[in-house]
Each structure stands twice: as C-alpha cells, then as structure tokens.
C-alpha positions in Angstrom: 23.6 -72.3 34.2 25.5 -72.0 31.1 24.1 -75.1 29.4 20.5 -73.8 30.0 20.7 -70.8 28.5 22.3 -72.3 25.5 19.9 -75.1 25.1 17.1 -72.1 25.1 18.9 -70.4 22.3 19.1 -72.9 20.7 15.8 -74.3 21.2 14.6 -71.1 19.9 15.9 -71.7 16.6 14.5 -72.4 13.5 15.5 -75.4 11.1 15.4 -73.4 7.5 17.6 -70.6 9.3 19.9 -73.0 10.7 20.6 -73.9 6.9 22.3 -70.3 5.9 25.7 -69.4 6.6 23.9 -65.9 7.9 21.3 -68.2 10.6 24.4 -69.8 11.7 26.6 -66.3 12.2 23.2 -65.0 14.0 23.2 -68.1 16.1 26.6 -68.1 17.2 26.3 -63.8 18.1 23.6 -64.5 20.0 25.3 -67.3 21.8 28.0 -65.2 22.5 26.3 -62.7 23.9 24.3 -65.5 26.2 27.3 -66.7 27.8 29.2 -63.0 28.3 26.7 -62.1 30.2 26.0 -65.2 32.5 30.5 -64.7 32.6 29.9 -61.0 33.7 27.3 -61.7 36.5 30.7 -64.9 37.8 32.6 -62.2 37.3 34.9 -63.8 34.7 36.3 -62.5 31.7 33.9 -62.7 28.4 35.0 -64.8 25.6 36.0 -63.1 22.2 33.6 -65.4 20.2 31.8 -68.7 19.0 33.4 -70.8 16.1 31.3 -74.0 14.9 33.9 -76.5 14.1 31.1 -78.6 13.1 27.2 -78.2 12.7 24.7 -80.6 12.5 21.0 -80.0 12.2 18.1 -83.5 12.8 
C-alpha cells in the first residue's frame, strides 16, 4: 500500500521542480504526510520525517 502511494506522489512530480532544494523539501513533506496517514489507518506510530540521502532525477 505504502509503495503505491509513494510511486503516485512521485509520479506526480515535475522534473524542473525536482531540481530546487525547495521541490525536493515539498516532495519529501508531502511524502510524509502520504505514509502518516496510510500508518494511522495500521494503526502504527507516524514517522517524524523524510531525509533524501541521495536523489537522482532521469
């Protein structure tokens, strides 16, 4: 369920925005936000946040 959801947020993405520190902050909130609340419908604690260790855009 979880990889879904990420792969549509993903998808959803555009490849210029991708490129700014800010696209990538925006991309990694609303990630967060994806999986807290597919964790608060398990039941299971939320995580705290995303961190991109590294990020590659093709």
């Amino acid at each position: 369920m979880l990889r879904s959801q990420l792969i549509g947020v993903l998808g959803g993405r555009d490849f210029n925005e991708l490129q700014t520190p800010e696209g990538r902050k925006s991309l990694a909130n609303d990630m967060l936000t994806t999986v807290n609340s597919a964790l608060e419908q398990e039941g299971e604690p939320p995580l705290l946040a995303v961190l991109f260790r590294n990020f590659v855009v093709q």
